[in-house]
Biopython code that builds the backbone (N, CA, C, O; Angstrom):
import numpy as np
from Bio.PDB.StructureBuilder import StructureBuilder

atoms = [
    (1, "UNK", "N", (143.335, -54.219, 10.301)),
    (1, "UNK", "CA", (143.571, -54.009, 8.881)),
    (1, "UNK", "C", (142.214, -53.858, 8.188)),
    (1, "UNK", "O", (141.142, -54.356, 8.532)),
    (2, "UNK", "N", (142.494, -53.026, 7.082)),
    (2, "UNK", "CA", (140.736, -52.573, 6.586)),
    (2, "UNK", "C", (141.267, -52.419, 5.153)),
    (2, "UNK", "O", (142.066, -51.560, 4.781)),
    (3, "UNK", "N", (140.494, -53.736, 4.129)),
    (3, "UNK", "CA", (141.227, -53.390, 2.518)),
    (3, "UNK", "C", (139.936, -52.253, 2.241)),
    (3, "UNK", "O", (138.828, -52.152, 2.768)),
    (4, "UNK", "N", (140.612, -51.472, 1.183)),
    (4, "UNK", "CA", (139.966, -50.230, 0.637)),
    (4, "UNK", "C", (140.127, -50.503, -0.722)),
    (4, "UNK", "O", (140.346, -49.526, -1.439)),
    (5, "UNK", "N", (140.077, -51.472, -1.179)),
    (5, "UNK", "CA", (139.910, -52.019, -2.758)),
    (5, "UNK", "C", (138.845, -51.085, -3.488)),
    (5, "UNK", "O", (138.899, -50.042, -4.139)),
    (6, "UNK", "N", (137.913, -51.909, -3.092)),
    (6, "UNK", "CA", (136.744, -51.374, -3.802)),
    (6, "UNK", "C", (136.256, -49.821, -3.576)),
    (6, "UNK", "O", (135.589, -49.028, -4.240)),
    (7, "UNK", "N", (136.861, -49.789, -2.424)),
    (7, "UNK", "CA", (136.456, -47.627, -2.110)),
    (7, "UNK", "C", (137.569, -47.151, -3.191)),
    (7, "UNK", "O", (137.203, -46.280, -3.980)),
    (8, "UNK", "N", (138.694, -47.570, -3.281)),
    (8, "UNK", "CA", (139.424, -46.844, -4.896)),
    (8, "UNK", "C", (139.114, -47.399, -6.167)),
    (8, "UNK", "O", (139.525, -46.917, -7.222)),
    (9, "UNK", "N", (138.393, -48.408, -6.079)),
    (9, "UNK", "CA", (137.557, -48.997, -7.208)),
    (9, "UNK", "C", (136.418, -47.704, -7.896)),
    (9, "UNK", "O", (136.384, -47.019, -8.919)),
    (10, "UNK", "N", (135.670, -47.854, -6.797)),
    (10, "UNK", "CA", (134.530, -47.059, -6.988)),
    (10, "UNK", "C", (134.731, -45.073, -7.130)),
    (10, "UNK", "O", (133.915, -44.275, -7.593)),
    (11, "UNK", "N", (135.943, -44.832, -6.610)),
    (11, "UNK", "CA", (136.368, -43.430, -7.041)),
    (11, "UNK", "C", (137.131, -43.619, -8.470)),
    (11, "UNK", "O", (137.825, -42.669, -8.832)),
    (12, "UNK", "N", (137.061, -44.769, -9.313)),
    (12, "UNK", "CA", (137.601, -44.372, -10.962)),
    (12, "UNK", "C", (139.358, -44.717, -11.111)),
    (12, "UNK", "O", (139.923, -44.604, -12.198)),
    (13, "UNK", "N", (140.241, -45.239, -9.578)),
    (13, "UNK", "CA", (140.835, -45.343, -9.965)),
    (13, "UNK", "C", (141.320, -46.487, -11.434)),
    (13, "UNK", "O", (140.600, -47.384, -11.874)),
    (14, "UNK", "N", (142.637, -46.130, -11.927)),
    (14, "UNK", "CA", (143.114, -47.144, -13.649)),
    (14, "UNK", "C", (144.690, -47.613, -13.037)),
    (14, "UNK", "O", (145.165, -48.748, -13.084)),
    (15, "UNK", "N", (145.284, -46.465, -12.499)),
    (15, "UNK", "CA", (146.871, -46.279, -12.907)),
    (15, "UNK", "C", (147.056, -45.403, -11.707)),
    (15, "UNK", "O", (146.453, -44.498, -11.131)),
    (16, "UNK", "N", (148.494, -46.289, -11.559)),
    (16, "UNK", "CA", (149.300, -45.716, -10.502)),
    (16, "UNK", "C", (151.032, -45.736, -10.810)),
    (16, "UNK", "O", (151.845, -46.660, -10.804)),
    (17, "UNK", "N", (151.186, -43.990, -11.125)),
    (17, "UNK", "CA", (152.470, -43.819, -11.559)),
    (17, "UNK", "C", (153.661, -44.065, -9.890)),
    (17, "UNK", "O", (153.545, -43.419, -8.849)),
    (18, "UNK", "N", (154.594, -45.064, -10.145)),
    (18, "UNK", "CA", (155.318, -45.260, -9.044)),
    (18, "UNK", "C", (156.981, -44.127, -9.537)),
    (18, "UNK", "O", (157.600, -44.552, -10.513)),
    (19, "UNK", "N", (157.440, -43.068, -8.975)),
    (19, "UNK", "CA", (158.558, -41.975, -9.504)),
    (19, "UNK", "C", (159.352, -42.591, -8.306)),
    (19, "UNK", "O", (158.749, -42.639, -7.234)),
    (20, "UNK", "N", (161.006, -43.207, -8.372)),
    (20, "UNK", "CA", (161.893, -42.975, -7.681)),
    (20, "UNK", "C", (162.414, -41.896, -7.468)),
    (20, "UNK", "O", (162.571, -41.004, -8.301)),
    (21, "UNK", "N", (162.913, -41.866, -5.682)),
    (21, "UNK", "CA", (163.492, -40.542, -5.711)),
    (21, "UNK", "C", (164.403, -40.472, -4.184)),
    (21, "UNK", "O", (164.533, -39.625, -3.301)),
    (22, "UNK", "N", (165.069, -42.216, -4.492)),
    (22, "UNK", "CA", (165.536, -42.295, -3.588)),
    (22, "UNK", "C", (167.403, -41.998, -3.591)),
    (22, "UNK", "O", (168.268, -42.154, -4.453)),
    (23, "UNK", "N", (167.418, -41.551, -2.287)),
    (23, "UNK", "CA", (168.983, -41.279, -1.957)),
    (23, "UNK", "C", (170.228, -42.056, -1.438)),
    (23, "UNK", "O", (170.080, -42.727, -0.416)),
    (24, "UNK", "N", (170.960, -42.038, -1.807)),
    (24, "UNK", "CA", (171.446, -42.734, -0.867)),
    (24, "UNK", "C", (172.912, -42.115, -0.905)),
    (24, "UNK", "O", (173.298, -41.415, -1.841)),
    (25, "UNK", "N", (173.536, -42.373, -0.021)),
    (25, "UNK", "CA", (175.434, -42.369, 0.506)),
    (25, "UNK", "C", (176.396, -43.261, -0.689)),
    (25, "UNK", "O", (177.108, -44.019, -0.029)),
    (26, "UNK", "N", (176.631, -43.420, -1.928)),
    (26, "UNK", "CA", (176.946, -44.689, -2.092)),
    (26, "UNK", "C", (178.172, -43.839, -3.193)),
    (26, "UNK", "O", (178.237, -42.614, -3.089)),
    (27, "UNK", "N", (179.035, -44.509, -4.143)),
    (27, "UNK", "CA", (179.259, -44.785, -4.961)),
    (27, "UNK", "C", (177.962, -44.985, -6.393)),
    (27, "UNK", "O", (177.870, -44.340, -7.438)),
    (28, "UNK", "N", (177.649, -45.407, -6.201)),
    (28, "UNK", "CA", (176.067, -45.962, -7.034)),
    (28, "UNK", "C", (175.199, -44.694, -7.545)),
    (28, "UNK", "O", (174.671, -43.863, -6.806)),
    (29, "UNK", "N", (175.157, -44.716, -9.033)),
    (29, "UNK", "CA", (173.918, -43.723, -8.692)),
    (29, "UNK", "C", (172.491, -44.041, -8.185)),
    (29, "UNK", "O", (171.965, -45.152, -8.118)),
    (30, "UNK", "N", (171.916, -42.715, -7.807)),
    (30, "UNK", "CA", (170.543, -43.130, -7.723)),
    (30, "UNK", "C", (169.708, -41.694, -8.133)),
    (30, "UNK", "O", (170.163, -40.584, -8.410)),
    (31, "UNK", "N", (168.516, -42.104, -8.067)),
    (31, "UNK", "CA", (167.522, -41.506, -8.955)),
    (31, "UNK", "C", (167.283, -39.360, -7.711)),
    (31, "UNK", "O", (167.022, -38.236, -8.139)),
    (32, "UNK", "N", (167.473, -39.708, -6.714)),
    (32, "UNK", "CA", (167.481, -38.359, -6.005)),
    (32, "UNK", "C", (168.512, -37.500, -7.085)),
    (32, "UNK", "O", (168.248, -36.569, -7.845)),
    (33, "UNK", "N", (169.255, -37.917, -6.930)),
    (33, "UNK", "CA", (170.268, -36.970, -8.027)),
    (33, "UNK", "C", (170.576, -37.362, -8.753)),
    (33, "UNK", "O", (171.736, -37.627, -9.069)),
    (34, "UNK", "N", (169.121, -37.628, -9.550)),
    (34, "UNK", "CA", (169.302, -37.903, -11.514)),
    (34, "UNK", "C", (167.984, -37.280, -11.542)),
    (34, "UNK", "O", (167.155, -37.826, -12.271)),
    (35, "UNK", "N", (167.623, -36.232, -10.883)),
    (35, "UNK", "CA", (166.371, -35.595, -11.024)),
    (35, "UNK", "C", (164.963, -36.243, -10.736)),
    (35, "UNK", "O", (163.953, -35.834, -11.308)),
    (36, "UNK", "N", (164.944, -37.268, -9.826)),
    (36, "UNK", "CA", (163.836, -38.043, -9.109)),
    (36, "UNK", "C", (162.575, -36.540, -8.396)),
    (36, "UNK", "O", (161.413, -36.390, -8.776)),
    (37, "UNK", "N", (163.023, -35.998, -7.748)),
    (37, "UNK", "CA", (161.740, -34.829, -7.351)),
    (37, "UNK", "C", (161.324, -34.628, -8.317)),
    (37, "UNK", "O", (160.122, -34.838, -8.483)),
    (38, "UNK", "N", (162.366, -33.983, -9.700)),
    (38, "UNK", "CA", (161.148, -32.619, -10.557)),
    (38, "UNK", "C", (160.816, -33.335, -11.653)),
    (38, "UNK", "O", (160.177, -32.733, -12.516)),
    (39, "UNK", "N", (161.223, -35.019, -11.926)),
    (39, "UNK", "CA", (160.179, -35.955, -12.373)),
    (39, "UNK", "C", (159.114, -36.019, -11.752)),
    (39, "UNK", "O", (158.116, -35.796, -12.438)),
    (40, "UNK", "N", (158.906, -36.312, -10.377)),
    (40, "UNK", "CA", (157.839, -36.474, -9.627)),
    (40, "UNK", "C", (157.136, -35.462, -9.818)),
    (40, "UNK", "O", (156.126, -35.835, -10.415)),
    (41, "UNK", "N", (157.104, -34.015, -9.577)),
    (41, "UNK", "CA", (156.631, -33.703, -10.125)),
    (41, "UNK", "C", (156.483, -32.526, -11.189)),
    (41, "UNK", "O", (155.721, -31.585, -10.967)),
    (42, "UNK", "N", (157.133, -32.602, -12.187)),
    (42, "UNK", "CA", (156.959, -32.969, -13.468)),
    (42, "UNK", "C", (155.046, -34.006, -13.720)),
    (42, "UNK", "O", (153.946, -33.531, -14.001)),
    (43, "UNK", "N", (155.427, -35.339, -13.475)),
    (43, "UNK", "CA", (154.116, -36.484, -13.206)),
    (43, "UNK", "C", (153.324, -35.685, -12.427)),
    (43, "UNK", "O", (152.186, -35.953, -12.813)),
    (44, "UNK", "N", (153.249, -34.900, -11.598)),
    (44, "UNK", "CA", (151.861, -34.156, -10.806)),
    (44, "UNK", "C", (151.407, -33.906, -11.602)),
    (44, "UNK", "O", (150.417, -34.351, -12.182)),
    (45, "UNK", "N", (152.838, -32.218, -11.984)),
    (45, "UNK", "CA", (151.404, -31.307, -12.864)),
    (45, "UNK", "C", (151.148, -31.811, -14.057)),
    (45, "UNK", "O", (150.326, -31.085, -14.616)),
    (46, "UNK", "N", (151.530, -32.912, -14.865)),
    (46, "UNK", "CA", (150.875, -33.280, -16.411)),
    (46, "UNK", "C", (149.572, -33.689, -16.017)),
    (46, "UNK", "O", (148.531, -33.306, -16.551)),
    (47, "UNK", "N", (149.677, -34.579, -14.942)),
    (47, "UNK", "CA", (148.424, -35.204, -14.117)),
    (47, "UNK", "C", (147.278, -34.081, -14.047)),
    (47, "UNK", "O", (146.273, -34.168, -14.753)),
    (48, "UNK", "N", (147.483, -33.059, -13.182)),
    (48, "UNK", "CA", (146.600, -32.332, -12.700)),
    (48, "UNK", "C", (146.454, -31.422, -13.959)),
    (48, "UNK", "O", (145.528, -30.635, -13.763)),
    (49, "UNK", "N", (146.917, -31.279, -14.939)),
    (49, "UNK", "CA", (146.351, -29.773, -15.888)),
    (49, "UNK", "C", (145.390, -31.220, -16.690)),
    (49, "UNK", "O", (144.947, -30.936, -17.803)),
    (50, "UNK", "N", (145.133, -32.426, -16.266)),
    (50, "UNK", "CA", (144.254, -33.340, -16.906)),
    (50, "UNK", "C", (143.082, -33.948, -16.714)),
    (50, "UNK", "O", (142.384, -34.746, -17.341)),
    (51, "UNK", "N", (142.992, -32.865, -14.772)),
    (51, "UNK", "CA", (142.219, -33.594, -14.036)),
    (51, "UNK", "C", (141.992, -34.645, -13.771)),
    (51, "UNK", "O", (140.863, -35.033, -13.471)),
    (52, "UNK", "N", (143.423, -35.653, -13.835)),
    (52, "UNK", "CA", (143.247, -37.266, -13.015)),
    (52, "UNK", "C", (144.083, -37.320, -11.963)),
    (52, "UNK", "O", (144.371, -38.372, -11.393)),
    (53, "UNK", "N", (144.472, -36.310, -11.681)),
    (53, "UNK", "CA", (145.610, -36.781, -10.323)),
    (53, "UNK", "C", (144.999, -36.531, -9.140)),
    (53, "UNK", "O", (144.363, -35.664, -8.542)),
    (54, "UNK", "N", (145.590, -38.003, -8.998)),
    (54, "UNK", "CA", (144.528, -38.245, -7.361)),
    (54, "UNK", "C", (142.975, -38.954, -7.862)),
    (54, "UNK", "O", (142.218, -39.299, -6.955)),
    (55, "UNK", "N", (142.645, -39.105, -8.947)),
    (55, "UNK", "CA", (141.327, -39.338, -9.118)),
    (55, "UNK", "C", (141.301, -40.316, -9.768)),
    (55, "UNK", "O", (140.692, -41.263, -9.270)),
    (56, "UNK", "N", (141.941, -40.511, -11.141)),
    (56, "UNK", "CA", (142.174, -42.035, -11.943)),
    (56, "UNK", "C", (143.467, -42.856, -11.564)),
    (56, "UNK", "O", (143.724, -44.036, -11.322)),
    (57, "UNK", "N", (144.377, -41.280, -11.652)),
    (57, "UNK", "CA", (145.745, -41.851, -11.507)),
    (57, "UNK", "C", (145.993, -41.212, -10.458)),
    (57, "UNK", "O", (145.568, -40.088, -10.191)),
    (58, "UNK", "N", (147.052, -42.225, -9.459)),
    (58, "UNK", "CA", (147.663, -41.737, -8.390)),
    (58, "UNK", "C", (148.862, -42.072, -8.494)),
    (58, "UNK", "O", (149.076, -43.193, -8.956)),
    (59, "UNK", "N", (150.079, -41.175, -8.083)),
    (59, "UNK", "CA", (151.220, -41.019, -7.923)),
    (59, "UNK", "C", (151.538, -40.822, -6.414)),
    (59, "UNK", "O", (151.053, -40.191, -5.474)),
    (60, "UNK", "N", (152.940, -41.946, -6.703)),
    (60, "UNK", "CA", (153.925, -41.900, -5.293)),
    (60, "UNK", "C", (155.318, -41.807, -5.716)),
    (60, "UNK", "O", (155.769, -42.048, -6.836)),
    (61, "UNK", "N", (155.887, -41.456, -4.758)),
    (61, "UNK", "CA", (157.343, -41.326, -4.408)),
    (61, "UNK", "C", (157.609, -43.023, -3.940)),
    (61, "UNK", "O", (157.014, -43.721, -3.119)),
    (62, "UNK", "N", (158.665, -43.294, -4.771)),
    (62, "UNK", "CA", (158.973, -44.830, -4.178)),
    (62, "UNK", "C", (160.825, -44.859, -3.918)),
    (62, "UNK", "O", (161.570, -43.990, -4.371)),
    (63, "UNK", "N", (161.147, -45.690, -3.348)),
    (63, "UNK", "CA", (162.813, -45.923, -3.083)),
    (63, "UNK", "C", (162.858, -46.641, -4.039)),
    (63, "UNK", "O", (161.960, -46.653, -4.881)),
    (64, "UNK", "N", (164.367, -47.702, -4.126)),
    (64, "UNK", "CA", (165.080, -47.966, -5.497)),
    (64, "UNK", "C", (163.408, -49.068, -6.571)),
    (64, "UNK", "O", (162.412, -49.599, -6.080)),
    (65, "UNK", "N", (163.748, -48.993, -7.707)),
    (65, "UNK", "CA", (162.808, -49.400, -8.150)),
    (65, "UNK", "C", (164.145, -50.802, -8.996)),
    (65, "UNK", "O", (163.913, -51.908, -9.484)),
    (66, "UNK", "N", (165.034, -50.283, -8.876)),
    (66, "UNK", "CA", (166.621, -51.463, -9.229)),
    (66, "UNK", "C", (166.986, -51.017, -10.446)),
    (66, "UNK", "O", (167.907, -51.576, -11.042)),
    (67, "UNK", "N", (166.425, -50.121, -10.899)),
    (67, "UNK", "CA", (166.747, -49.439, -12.858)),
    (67, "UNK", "C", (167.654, -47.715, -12.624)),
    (67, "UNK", "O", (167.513, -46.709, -13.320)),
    (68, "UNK", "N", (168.645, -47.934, -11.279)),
    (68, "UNK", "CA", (169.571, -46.604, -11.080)),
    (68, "UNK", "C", (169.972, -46.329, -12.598)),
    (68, "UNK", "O", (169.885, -47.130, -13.528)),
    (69, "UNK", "N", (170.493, -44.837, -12.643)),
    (69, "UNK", "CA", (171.224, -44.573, -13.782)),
    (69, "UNK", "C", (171.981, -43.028, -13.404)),
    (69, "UNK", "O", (171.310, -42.466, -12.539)),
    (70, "UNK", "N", (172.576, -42.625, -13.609)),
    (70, "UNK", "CA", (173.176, -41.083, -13.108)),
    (70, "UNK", "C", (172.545, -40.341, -14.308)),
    (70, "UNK", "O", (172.955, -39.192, -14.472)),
    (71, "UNK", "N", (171.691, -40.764, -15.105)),
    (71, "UNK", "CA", (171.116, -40.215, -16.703)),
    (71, "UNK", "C", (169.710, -40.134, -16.331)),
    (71, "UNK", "O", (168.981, -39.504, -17.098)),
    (72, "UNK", "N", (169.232, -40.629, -15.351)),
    (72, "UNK", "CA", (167.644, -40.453, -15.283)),
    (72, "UNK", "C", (166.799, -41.331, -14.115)),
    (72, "UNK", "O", (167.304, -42.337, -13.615)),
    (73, "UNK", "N", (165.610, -40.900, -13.777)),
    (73, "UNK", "CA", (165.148, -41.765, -12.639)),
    (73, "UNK", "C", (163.919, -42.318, -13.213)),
    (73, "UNK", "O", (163.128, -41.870, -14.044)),
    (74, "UNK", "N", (163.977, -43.613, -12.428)),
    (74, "UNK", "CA", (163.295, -44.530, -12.639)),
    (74, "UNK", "C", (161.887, -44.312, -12.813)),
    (74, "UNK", "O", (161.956, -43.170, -13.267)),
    (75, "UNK", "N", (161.041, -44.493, -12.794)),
    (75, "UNK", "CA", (159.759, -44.635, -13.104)),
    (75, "UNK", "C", (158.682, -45.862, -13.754)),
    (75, "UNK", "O", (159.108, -46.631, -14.616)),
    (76, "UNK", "N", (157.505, -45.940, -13.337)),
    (76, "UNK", "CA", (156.890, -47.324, -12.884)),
    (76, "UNK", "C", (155.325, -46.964, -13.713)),
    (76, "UNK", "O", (155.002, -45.790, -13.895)),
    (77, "UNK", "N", (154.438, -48.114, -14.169)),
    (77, "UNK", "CA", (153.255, -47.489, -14.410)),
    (77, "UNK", "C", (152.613, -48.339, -14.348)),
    (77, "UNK", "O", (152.453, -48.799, -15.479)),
    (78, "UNK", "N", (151.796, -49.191, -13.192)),
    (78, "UNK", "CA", (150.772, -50.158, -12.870)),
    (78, "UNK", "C", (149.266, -49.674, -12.826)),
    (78, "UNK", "O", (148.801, -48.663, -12.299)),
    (79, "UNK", "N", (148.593, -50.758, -13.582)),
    (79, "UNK", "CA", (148.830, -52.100, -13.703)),
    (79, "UNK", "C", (149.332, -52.240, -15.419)),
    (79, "UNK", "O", (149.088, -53.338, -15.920)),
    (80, "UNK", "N", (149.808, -51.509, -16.055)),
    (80, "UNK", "CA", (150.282, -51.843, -17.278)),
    (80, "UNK", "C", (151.745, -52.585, -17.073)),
    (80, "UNK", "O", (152.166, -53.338, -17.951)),
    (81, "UNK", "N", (152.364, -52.376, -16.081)),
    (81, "UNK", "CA", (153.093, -53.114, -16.153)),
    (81, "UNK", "C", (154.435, -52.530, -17.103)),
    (81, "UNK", "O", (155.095, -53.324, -17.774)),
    (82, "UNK", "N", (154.757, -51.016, -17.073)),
    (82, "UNK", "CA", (155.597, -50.489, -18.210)),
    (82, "UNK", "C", (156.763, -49.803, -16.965)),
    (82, "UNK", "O", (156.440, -48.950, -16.139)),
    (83, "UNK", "N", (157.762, -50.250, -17.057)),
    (83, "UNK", "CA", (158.926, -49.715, -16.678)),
    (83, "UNK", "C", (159.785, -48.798, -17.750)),
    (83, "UNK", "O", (159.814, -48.897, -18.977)),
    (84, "UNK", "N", (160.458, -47.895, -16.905)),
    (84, "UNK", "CA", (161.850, -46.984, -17.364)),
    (84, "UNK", "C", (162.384, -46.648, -16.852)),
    (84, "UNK", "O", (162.168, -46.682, -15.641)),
    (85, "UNK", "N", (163.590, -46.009, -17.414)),
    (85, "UNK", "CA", (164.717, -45.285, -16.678)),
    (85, "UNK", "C", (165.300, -44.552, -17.262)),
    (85, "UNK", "O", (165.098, -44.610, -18.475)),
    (86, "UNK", "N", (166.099, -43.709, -16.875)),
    (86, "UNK", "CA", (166.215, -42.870, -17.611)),
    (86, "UNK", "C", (165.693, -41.204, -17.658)),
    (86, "UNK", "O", (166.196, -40.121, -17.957)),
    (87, "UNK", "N", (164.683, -41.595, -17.288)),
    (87, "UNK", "CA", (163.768, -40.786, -17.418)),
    (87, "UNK", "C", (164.081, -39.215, -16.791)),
    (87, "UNK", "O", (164.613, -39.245, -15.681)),
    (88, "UNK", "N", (163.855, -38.023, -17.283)),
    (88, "UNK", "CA", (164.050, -36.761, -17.125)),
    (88, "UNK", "C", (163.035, -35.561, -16.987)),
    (88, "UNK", "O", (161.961, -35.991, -17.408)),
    (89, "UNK", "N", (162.950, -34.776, -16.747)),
    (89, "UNK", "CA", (161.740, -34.289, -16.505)),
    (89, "UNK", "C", (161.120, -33.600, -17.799)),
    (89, "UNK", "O", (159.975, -33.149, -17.833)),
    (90, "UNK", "N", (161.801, -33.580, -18.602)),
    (90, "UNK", "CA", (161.632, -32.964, -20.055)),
    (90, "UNK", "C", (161.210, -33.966, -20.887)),
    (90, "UNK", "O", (160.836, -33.714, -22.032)),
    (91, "UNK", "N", (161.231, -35.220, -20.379)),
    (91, "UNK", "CA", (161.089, -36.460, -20.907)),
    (91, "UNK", "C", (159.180, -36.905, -20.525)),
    (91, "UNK", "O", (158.442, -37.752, -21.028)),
    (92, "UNK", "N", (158.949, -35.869, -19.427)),
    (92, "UNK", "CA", (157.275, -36.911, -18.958)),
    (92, "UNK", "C", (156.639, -36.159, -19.691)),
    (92, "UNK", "O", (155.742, -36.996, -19.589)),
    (93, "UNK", "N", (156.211, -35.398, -20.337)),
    (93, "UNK", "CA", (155.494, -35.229, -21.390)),
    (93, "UNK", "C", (154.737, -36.318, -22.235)),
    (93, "UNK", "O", (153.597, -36.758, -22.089)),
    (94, "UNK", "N", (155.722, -36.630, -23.180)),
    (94, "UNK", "CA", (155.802, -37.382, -24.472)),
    (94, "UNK", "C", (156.016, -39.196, -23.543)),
    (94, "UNK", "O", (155.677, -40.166, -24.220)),
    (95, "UNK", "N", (156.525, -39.453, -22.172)),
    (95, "UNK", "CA", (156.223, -40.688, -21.903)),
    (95, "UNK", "C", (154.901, -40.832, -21.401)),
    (95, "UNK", "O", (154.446, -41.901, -21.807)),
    (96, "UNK", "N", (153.719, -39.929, -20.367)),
    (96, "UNK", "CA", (152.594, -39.891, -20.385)),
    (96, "UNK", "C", (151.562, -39.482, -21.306)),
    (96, "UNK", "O", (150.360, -39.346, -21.078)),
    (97, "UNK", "N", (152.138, -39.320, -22.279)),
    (97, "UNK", "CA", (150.943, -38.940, -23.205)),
    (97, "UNK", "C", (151.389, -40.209, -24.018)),
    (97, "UNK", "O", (150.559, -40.464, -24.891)),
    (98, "UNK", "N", (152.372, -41.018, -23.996)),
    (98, "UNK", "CA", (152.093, -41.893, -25.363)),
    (98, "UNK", "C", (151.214, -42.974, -24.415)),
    (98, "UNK", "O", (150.205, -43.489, -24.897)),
    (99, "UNK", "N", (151.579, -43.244, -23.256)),
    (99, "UNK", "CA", (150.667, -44.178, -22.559)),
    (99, "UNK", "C", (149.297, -43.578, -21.753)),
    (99, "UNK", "O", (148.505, -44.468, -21.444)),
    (100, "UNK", "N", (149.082, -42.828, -21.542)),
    (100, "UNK", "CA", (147.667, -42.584, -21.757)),
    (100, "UNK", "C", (146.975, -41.509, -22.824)),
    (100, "UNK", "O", (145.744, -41.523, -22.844)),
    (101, "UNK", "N", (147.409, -40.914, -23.391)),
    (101, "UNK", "CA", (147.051, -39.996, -24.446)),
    (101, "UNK", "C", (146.688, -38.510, -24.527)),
    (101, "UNK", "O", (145.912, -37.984, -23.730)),
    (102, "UNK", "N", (147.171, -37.990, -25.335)),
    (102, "UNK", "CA", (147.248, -36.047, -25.057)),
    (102, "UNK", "C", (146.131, -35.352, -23.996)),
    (102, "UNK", "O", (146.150, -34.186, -23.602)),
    (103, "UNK", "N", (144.977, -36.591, -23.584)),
    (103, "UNK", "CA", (144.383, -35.739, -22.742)),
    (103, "UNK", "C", (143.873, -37.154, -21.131)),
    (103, "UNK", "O", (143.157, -37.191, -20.130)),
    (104, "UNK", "N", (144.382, -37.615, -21.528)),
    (104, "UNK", "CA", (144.981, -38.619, -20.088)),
    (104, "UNK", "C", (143.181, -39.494, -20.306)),
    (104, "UNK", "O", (142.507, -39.399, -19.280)),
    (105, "UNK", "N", (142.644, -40.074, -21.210)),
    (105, "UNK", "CA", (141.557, -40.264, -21.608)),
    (105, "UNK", "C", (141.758, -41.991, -21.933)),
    (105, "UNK", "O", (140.803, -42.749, -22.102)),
    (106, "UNK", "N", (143.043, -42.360, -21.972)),
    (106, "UNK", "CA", (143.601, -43.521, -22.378)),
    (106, "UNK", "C", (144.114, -44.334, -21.248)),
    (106, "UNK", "O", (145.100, -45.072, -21.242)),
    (107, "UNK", "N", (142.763, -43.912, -19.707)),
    (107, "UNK", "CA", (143.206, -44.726, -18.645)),
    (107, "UNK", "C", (143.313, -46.138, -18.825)),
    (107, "UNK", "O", (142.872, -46.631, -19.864)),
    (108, "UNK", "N", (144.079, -47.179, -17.552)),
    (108, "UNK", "CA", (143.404, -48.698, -17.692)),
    (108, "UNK", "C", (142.244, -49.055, -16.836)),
    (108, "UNK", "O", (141.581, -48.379, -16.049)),
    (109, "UNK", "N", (142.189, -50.062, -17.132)),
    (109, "UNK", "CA", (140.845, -50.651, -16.382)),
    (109, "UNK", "C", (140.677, -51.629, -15.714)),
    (109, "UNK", "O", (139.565, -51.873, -15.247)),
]
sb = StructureBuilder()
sb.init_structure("model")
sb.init_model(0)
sb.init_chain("A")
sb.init_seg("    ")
for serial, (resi, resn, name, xyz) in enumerate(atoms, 1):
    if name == "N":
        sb.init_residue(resn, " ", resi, " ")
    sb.init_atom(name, np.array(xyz, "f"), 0.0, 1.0, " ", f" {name:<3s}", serial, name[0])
structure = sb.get_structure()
């Protein structure tokens, strides 16, 4: 095992957007088909036309985050600590820009 703390320390990471986009067999909804991919990315390209993706902020694909809805997929934003659901792809706009700001300049630290 080899921690890499400080090597993503020292490349600038702030924030790490966590996008559900998991499936499942069920009765239940879940976030694969409540539009979990083209949230995900949706979260790329706002990222990348900002030049932090991959560099301040990194984004993953995660399984249930426990906030299902057949209206929207989940979504995560550490270390702030800000959950939702709901969420749509017409929707990451105006939820990444109110938490980091129209030009992604409003990383954490």
């Amino acid at each position: 095992m080899r921690s890499r703390t400080d090597d993503v320390r020292e490349n600038g990471f702030s924030d790490h957007v966590l996008v559900c986009t998991n499936a499942r067999d069920s009765e239940y909804a879940c976030c694969a088909e409540a539009h979990g991919d083209e949230v995900y990315d949706a979260v790329k390209s706002w990222l990348r036309e900002r030049d932090v993706f991959w560099s301040q902020v990194h984004v993953a694909e995660t399984s249930c985050l426990g906030l299902c809805s057949a209206d929207g997929t989940a979504l995560v934003i550490h270390p702030r600590n800000q959950w939702y659901s709901d969420v749509r792809p017409e929707d990451v706009p105006e939820l990444l820009e109110d938490e980091f700001g129209a030009d992604a300049s409003q990383r954490g630290e």
